[in-house]
Backbone and ligand atoms as CSV (ligand in chain L), in Angstrom:
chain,resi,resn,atom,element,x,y,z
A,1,UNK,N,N,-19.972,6.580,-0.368
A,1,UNK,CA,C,-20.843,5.389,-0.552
A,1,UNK,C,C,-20.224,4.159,0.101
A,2,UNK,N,N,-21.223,3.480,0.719
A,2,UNK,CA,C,-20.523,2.332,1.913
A,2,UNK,C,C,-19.795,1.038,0.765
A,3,UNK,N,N,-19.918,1.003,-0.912
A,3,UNK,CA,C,-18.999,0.113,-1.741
A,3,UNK,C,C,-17.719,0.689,-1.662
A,4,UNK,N,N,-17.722,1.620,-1.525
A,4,UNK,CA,C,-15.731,2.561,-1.668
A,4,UNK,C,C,-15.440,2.078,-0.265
A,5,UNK,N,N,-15.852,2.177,0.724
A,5,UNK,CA,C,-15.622,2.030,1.902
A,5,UNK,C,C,-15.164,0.230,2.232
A,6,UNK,N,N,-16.126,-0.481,1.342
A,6,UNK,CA,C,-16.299,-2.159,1.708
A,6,UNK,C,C,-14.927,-1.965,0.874
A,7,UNK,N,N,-14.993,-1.624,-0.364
A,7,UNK,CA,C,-13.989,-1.962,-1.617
A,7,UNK,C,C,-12.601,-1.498,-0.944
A,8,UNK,N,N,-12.575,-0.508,-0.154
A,8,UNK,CA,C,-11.621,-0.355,0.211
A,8,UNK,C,C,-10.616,-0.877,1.250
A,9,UNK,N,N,-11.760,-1.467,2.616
A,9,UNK,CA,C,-11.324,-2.447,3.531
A,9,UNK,C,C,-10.369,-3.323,2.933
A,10,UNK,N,N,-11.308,-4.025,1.929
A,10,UNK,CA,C,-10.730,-5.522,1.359
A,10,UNK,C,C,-9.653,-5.068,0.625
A,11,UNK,N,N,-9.217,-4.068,-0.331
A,11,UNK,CA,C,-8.064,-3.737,-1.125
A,11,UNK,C,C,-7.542,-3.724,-0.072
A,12,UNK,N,N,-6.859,-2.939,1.003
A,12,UNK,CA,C,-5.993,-2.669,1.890
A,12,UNK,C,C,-5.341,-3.846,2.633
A,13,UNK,N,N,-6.395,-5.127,2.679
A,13,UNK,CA,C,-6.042,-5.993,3.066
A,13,UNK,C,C,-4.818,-6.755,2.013
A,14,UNK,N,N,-5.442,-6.955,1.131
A,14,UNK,CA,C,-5.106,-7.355,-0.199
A,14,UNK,C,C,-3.818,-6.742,-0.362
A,15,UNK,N,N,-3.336,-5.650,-0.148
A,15,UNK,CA,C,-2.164,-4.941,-0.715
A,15,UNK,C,C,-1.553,-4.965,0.411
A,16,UNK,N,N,-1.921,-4.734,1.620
A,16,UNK,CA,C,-0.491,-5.107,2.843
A,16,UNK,C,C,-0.615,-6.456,3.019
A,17,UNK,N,N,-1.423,-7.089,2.784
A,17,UNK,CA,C,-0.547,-8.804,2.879
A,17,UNK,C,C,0.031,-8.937,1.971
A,18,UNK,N,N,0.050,-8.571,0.899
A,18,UNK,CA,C,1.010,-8.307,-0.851
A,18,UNK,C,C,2.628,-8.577,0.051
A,19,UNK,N,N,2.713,-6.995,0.788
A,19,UNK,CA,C,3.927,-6.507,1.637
A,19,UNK,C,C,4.485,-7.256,2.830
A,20,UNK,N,N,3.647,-8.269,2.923
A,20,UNK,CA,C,3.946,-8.999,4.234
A,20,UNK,C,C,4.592,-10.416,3.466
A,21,UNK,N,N,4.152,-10.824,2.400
A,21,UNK,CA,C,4.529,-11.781,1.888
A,21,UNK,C,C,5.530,-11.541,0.521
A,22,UNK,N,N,6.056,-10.466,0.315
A,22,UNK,CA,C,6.743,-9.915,-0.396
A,22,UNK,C,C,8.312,-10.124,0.341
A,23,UNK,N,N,9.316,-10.771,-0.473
A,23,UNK,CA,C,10.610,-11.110,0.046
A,23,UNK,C,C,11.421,-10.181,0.236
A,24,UNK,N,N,12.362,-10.574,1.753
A,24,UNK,CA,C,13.129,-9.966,2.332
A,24,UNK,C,C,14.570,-9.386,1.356
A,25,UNK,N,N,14.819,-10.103,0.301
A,25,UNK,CA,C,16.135,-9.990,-1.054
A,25,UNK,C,C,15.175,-10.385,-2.148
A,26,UNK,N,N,14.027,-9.393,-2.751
A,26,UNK,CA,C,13.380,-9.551,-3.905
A,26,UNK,C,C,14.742,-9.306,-5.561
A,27,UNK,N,N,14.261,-10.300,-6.233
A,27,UNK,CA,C,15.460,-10.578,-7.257
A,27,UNK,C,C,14.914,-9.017,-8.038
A,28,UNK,N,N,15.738,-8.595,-9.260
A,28,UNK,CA,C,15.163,-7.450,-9.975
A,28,UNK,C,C,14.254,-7.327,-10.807
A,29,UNK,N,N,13.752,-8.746,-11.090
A,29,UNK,CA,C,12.913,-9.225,-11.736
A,29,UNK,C,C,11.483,-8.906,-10.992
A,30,UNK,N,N,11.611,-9.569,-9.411
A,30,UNK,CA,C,10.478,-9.389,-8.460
A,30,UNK,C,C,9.796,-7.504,-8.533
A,31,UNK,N,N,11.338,-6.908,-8.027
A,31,UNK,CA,C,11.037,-5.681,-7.737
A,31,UNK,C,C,10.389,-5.258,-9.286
A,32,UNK,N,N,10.666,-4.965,-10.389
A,32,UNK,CA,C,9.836,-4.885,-11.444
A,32,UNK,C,C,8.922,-5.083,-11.594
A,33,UNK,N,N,8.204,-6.041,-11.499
A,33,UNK,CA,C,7.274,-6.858,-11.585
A,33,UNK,C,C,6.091,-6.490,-10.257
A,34,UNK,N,N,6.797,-5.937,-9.368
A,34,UNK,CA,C,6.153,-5.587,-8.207
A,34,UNK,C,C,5.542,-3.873,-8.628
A,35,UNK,N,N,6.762,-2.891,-9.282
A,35,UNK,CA,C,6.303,-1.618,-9.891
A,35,UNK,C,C,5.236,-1.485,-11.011
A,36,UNK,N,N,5.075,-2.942,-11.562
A,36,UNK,CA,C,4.133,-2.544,-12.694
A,36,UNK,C,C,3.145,-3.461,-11.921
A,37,UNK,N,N,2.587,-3.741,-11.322
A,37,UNK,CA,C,1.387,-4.086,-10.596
A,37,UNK,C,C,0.677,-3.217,-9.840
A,38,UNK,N,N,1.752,-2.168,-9.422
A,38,UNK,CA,C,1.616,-0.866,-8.496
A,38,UNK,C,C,0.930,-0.191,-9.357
A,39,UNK,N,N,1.742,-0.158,-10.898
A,39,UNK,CA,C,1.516,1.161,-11.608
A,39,UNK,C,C,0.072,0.513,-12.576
A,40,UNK,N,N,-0.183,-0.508,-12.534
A,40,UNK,CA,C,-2.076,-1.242,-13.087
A,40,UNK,C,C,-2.653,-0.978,-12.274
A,41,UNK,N,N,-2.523,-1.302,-11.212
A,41,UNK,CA,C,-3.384,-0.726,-10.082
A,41,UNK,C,C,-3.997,1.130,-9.707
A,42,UNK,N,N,-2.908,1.377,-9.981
A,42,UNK,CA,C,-3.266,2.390,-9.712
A,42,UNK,C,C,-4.181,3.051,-10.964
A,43,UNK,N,N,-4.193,2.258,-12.293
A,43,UNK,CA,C,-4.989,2.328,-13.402
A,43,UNK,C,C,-6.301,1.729,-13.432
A,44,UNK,N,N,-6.620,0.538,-12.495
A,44,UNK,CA,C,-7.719,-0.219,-12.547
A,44,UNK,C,C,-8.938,0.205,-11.230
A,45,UNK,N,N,-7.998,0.278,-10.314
A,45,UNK,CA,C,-8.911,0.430,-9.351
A,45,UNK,C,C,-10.016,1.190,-9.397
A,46,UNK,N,N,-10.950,0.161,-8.655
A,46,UNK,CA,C,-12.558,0.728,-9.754
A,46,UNK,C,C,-13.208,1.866,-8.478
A,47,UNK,N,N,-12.304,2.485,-8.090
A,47,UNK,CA,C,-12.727,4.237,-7.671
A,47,UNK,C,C,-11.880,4.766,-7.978
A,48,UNK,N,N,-12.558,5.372,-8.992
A,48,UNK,CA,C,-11.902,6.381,-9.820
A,48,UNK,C,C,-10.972,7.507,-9.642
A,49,UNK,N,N,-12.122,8.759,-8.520
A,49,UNK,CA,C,-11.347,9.172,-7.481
A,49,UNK,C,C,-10.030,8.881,-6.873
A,50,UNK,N,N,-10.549,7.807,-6.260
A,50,UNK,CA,C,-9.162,7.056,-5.068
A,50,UNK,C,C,-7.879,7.125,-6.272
A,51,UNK,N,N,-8.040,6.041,-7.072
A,51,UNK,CA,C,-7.212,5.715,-8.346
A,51,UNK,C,C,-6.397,7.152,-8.561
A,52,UNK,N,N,-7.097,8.316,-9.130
A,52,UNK,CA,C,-6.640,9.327,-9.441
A,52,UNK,C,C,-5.787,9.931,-8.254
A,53,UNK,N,N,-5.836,10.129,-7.066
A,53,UNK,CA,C,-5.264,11.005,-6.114
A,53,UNK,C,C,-4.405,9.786,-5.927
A,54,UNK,N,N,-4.415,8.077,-5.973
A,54,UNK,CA,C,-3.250,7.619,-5.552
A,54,UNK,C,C,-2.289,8.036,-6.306
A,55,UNK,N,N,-2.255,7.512,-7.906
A,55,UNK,CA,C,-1.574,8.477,-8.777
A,55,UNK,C,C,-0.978,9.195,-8.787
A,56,UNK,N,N,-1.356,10.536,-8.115
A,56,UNK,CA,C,-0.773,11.902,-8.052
A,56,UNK,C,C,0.014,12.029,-6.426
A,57,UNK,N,N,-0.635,11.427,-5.912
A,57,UNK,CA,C,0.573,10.843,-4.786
A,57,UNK,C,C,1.454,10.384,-5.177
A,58,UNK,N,N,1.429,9.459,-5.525
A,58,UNK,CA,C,3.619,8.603,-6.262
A,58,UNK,C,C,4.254,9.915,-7.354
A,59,UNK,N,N,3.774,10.538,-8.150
A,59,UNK,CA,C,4.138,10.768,-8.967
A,59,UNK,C,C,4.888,11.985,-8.176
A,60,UNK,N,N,3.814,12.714,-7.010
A,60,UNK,CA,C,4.631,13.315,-6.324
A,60,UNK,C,C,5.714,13.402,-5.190
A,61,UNK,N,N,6.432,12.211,-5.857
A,61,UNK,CA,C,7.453,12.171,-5.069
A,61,UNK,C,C,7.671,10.650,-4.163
A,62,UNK,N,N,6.425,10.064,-4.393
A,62,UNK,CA,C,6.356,9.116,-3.581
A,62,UNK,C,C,6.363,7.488,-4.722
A,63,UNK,N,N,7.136,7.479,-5.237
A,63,UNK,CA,C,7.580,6.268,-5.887
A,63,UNK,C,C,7.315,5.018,-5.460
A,64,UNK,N,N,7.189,4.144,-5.783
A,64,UNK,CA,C,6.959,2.609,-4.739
A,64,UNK,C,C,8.648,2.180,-4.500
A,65,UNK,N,N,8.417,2.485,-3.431
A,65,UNK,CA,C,10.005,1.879,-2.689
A,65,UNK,C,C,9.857,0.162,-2.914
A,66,UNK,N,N,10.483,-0.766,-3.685
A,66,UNK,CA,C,10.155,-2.089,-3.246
A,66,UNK,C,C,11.808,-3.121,-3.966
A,67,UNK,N,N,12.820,-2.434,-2.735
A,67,UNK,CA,C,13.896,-2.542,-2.715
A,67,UNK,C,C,13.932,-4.242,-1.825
A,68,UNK,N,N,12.824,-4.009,-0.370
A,68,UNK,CA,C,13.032,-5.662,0.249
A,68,UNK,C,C,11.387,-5.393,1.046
A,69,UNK,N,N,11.241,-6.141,1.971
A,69,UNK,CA,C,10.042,-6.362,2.640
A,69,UNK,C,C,9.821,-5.033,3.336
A,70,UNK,N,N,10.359,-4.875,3.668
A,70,UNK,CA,C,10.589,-3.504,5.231
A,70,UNK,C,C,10.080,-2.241,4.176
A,71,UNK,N,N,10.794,-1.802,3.034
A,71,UNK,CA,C,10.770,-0.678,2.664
A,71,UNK,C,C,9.495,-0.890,1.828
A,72,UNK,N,N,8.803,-1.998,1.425
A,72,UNK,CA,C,7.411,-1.804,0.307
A,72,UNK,C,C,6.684,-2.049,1.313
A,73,UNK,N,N,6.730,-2.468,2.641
A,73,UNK,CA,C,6.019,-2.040,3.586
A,73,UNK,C,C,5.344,-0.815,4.569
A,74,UNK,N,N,6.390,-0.352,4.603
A,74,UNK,CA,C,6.792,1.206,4.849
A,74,UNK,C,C,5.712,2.008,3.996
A,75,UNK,N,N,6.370,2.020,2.823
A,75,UNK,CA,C,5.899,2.284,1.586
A,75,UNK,C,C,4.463,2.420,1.338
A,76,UNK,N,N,3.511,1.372,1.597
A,76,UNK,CA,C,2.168,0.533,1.874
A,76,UNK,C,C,1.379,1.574,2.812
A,77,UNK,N,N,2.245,1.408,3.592
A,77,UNK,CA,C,1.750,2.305,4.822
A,77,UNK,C,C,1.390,3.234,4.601
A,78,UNK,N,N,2.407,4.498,4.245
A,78,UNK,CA,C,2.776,5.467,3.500
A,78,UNK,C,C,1.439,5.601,2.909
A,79,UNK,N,N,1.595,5.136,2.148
A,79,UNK,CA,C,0.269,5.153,0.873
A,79,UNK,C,C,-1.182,5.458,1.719
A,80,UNK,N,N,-1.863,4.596,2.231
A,80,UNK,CA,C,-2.451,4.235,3.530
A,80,UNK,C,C,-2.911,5.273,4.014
A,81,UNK,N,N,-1.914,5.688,4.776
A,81,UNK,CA,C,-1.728,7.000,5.524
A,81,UNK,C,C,-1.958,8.667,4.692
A,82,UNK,N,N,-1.539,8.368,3.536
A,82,UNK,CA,C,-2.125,9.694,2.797
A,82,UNK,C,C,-3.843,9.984,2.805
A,83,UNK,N,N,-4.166,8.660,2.364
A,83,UNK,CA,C,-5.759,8.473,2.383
A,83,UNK,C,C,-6.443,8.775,3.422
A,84,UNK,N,N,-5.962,7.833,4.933
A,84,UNK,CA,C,-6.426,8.510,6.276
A,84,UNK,C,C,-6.651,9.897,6.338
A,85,UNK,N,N,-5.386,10.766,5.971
A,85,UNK,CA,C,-5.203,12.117,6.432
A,85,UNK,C,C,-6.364,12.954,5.259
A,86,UNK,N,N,-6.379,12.774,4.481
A,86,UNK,CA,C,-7.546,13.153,3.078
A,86,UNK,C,C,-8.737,12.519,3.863
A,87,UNK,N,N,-9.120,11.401,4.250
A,87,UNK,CA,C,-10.153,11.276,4.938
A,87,UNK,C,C,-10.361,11.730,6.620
A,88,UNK,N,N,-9.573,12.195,7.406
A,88,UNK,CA,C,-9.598,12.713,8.191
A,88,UNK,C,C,-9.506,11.648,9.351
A,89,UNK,N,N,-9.294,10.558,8.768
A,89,UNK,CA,C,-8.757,9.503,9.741
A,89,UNK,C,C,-7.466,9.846,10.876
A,90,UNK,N,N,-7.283,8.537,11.671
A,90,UNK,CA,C,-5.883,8.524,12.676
A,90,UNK,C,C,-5.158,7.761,11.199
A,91,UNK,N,N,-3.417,8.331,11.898
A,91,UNK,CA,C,-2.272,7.876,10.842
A,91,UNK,C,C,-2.291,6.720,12.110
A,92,UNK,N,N,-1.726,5.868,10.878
A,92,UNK,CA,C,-1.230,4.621,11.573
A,92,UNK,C,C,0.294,4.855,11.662
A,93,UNK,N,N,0.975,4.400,12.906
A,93,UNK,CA,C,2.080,4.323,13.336
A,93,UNK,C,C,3.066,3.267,12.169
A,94,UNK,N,N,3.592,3.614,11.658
A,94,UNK,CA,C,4.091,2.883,10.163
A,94,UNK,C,C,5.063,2.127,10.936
A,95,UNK,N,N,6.215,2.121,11.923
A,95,UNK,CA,C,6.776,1.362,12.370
A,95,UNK,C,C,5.977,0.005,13.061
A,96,UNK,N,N,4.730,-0.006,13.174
A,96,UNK,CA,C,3.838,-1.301,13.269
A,96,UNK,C,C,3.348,-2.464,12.094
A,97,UNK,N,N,3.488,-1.618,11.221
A,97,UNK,CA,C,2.965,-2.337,9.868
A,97,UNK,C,C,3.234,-4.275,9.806
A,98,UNK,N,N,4.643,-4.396,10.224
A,98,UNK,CA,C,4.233,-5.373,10.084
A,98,UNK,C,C,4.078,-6.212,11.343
A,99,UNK,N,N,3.586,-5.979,12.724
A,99,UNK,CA,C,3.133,-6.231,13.585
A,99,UNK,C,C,1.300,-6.431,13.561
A,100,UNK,N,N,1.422,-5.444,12.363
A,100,UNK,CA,C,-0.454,-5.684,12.018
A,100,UNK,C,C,-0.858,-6.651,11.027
A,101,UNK,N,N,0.247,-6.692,9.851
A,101,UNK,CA,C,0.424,-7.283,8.514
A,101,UNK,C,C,0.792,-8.935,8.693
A,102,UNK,N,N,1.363,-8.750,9.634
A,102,UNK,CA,C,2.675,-9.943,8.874
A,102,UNK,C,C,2.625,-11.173,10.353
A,103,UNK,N,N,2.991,-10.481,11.559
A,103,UNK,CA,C,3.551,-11.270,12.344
A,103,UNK,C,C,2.612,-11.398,13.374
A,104,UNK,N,N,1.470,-10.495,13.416
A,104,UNK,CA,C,0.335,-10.541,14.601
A,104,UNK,C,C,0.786,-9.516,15.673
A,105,UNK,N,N,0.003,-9.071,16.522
A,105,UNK,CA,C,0.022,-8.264,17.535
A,105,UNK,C,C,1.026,-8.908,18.561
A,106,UNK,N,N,1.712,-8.343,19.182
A,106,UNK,CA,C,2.610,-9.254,20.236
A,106,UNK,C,C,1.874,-8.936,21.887
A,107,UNK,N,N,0.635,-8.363,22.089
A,107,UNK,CA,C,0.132,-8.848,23.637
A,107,UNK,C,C,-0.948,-9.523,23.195
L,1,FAD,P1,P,-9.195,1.173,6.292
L,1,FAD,O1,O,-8.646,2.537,6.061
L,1,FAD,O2,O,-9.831,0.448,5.167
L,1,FAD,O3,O,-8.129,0.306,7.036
L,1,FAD,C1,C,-8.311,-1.073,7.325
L,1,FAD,C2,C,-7.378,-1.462,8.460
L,1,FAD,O4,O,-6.026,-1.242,8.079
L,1,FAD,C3,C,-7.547,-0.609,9.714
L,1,FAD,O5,O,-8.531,-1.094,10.552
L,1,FAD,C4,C,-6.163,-0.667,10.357
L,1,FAD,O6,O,-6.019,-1.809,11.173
L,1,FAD,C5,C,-5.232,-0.837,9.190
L,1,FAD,N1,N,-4.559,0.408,8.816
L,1,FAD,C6,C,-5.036,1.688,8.841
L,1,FAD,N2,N,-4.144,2.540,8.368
L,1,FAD,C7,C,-3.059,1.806,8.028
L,1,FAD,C8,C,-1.792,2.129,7.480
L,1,FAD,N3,N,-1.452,3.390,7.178
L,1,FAD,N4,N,-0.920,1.129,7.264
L,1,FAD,C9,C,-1.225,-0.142,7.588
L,1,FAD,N5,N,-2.407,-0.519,8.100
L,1,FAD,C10,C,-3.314,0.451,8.315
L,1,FAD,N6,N,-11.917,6.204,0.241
L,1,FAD,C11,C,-12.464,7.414,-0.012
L,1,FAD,O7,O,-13.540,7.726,0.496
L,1,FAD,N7,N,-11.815,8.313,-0.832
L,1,FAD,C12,C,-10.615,8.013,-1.414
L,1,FAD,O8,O,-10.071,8.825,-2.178
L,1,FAD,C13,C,-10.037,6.729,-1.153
L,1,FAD,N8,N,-8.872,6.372,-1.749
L,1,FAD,C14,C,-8.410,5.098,-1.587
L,1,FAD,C15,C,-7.271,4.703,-2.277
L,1,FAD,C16,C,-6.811,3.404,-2.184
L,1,FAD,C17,C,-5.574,2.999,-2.961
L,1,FAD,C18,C,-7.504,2.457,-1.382
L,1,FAD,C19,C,-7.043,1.024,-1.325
L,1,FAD,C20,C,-8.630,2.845,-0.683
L,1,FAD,C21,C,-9.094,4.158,-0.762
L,1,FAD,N9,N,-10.237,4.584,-0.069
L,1,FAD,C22,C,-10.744,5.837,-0.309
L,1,FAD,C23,C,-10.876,3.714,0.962
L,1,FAD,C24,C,-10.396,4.101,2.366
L,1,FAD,O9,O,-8.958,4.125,2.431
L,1,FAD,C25,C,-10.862,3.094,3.443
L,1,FAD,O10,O,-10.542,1.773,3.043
L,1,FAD,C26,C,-12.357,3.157,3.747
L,1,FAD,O11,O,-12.716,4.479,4.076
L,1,FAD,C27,C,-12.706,2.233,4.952
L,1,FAD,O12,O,-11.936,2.698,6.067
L,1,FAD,P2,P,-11.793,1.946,7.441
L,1,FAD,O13,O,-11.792,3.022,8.486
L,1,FAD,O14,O,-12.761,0.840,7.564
L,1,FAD,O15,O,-10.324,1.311,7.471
């Protein structure tokens, strides 16, 4: 349905600019605080579906890395990229992330 699709554009946006504006030496407080937003989210998000298989993605193995910028970026991606491949999308090149996210295209 083209709302999962809209809903989903805009989340993605929403969650890698999260990662783009997320600090380079997050205190332990940040990084906490950053895992339980991960772990509501992944409770709220209003597709249910999506919600459920993100879920079972981290749990399998894929934890939210959000040690500094680079790695909850990575991370983001990661995430991202599971969905593509379940939807039969192109993977995005994760070493770009924040060339798409953060700093703009460089040509
Ligand atoms: P999107 O996938 O929305 O991507 C938007 C833009 O992000 C792209 O144009 C590209 O520039 C950039 N991008 C693409 N891949 C990456 C990446 N790996 N890292 C960084 N940037 C990237 N839809 C379903 O039908 N079923 C699901 O189970 C499902 N689960 C989802 C789970 C979550 C947590 C979220 C947020 C969304 C989910 N969606 C799901 C929606 C789906 O991921 C897409 O948002 C939707 O299909 C629209 O796709 P799109 O091709 O317009 O681009």
């Amino acid at each position: 349905p083209p709302d999962v699709e809209q809903l989903g554009r805009s989340t993605w946006t929403l969650l890698h600019s999260m990662t783009a504006n997320y600090p380079e030496r997050p205190s332990l407080t940040q990084q906490m605080e950053t895992k339980q937003f991960i772990s509501l989210f992944g409770k709220m998000y209003p597709c249910w579906v999506c919600a459920d298989d993100f879920r079972s993605w981290m749990k399998d193995g894929n934890e939210p890395r959000v040690s500094n910028r680079d790695e909850f970026g990575k991370w983001m991606c990661e995430a991202h990229n599971a969905v593509n491949v379940k939807l039969g999308k192109k993977e995005f090149d994760c070493n770009k992330w924040e060339e798409r996210w953060r700093t703009g295209w460089k040509d």
